[in-house]
N, C-alpha and C positions, 0 to 999 in steps of 0.2 A: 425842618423849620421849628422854631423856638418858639413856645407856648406864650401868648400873648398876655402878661401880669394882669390881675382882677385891680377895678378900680377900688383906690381905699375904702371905699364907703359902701362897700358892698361886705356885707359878713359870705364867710366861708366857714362850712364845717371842715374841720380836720379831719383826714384820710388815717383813718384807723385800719391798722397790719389784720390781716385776716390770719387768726388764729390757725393754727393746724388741728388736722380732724384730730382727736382723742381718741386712741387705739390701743390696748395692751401693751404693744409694743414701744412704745411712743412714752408711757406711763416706764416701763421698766429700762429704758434708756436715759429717762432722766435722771432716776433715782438713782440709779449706776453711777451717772456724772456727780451727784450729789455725793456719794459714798468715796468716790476717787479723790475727791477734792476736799474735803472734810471728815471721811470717816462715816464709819458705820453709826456714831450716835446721833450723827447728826438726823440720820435720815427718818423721817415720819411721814403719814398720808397728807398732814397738812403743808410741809416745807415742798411735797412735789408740787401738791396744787399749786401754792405757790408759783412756783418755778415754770407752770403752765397758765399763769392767769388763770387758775380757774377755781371753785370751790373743792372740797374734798369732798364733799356728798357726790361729786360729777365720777368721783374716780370710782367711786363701788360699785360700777357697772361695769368693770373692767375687771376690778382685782378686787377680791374677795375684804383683804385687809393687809395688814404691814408686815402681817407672819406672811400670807402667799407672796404678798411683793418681793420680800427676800430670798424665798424660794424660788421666784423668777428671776432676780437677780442672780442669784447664782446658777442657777440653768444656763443663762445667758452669757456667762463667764466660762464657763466650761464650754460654750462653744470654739473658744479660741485654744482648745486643747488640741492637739491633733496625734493621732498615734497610730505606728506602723501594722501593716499584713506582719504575723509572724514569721520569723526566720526561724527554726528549729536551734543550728548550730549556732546561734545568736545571741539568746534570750536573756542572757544576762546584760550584754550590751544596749540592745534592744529596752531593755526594762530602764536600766541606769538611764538613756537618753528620753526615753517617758515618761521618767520622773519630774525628770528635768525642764522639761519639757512644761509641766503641771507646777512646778515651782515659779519658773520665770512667771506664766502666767497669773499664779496667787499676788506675786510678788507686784503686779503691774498694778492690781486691786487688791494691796493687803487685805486691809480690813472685812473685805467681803466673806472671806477665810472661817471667819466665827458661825458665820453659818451651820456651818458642817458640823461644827465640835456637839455633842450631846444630839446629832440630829442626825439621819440616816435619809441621806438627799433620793429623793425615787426617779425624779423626772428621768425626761430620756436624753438630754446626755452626760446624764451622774450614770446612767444605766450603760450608754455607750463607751463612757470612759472604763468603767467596772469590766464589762467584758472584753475593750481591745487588751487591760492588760491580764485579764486572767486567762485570753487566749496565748497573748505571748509566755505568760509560764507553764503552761499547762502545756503548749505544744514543742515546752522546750524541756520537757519533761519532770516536770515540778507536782509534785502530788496534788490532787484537787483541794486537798483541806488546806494543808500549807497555802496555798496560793491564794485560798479565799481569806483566811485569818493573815496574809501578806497586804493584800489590797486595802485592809483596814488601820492595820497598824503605818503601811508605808501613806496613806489619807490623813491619816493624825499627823504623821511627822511634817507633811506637808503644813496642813492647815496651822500646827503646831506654830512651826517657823514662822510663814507669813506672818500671821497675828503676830508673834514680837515683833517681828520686823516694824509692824506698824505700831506696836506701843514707843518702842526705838523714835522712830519718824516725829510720834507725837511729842514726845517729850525734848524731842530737835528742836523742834518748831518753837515749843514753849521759850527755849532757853533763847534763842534769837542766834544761835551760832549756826552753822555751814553746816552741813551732814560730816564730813570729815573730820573739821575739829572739834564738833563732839562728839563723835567715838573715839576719834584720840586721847581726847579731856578725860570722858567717861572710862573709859579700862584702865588709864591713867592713874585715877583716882584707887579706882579698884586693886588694881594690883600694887599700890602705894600702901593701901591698909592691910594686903594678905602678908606682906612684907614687914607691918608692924606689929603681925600676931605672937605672942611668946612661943620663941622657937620652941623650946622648951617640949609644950606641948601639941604644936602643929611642926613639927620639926620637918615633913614632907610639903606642908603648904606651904612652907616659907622659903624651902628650897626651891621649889620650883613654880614659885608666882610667876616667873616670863611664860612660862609654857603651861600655864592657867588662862592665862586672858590674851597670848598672843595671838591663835588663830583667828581668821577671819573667819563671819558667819558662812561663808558658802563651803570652808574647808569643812566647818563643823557640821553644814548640812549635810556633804559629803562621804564622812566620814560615817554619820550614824546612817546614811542609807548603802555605803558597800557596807558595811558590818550586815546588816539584812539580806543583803542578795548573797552576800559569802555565805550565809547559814541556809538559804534557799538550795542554793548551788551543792551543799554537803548532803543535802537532802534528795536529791534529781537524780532521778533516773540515767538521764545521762548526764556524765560531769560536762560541766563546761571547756571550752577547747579554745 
C-alpha cells in the first residue's frame, strides 16, 4: 500500500542518509578511489574527509596521518597481488608471470606506485609478496643474495614503470586527446626530431629513430625484466629447462 502524501501545511524534516560507521578500512578505500581517479596528488586527509562528510580531525583516530594513509593504501593494493607455490623446474616462468602479475596490478593504480620508490614498504603483504617470490627463486635454485638484491631491483622496475605510465595518462588527460592518439602524436613527435639531429654527429640515432620509439611500453617492460631473469638464470644452480 502506497504511503498516504503529508498535508502541505504540515512541515516535514528531511530524511537525512545515515552515514556509514568510520573504520580504517572505510578511510583507506576511499582514499584509494581518490588516488585511481585523480592521482596520488590529489589525495590528502582533508579531500577523504571530504569525501566522507566528515571532518579530518574524525579521521585521526583511525590513521595516524597521510604518510600511514599511504602506506595503507598501498598495503591494500598489494592485496590483489597473488602468486604461485613454487615449481622448482619452473622458476623462471613462475617469476616472469609474478611480475606480471604485480605490474597489471600497479598498472590498475598507477599512481599509487610512488609509494614504494625511496620507501622500503614493511606491512604484511609487501612482506607476503617479498617472500612468495624469493621463495620461487630460491627454490628454483637462484642464490639467496642474488634473489634478494633481485626482488628490489625487479620492485623498482615495476614501480618504475607504472609511475610513467601514470605521468603518460596525466599529461593525456591534459591535452584532451584519446590515450592512443597521444601516444601516436607523442613518439611522433619524438622520433620526427631524433630524425632532424645532425647525422653527422648522431649518425646511429638518426639511423634508427623507428626502432627508438617503436616499441610499445609493455615490450619495453618486457624486455628489461627477461634481461633480469636471463642473468638470474646464468647464476642458478640449476639452469633453467
Amino acid at each position: 500500500m502506497e504511503p498516504v502524501p503529508a498535508p502541505p501545511w504540515r512541515k516535514t524534516r528531511p530524511v537525512k542518509p545515515v552515514k556509514p560507521q568510520l573504520t580504517q578500512a572505510l578511510i583507506v578505500e576511499t582514499g584509494l578511489r581518490i588516488v585511481d581517479a585523480e592521482g596520488l596528488d590529489a589525495l590528502s586527509m582533508r579531500r577523504v574527509a571530504q569525501e566522507l562528510d566528515t571532518g579530518p580531525a574524525s579521521l585521526y583516530a583511525h590513521v595516524a596521518n597521510k604518510d600511514e594513509l599511504l602506506d595503507l593504501i598501498y598495503e591494500r593494493v598489494l592485496e590483489e597481488i597473488e602468486l604461485p607455490a613454487p615449481e622448482p623446474e619452473r622458476w623462471a616462468e613462475q617469476l616472469r608471470e609474478a611480475v606480471f602479475a604485480m605490474h597489471e596490478v600497479f598498472n590498475t593504480h598507477a599512481d599509487i606506485a610512488r609509494v614504494s620508490l625511496a620507501n622500503i614498504p614493511t606491512g604484511a603483504n609487501a612482506m607476503r609478496v617479498a617472500e612468495g617470490m624469493m621463495a620461487i627463486m630460491v627454490e628454483g635454485g637462484v642464490p639467496p643474495t642474488a634473489a634478494a638484491i633481485a626482488i628490489d631491483r625487479i620492485s623498482l622496475l615495476v614501480a618504475a614503470d607504472a609511475h610513467e605510465g601514470a605521468l603518460y595518462r596525466g599529461m593525456q588527460r591534459a591535452s584532451g586527446m584519446a590515450e592512443e592518439e597521444f601516444v601516436a602524436e607523442h613518439f611522433r613527435q619524438v622520433e620526427q626530431y631524433i630524425r632532424s639531429l645532425p647525422a653527422d654527429r648522431f649518425p646511429y640515432l638518426a639511423r634508427f629513430a623507428n626502432e627508438l620509439v617503436r616499441p610499445s611500453g609493455e615490450e619495453r617492460f618486457a624486455f628489461g625484466l627477461d634481461l633480469m631473469i636471463a642473468g638470474l638464470a646464468a647464476g642458478a644452480v640449476r639452469p633453467m629447462t
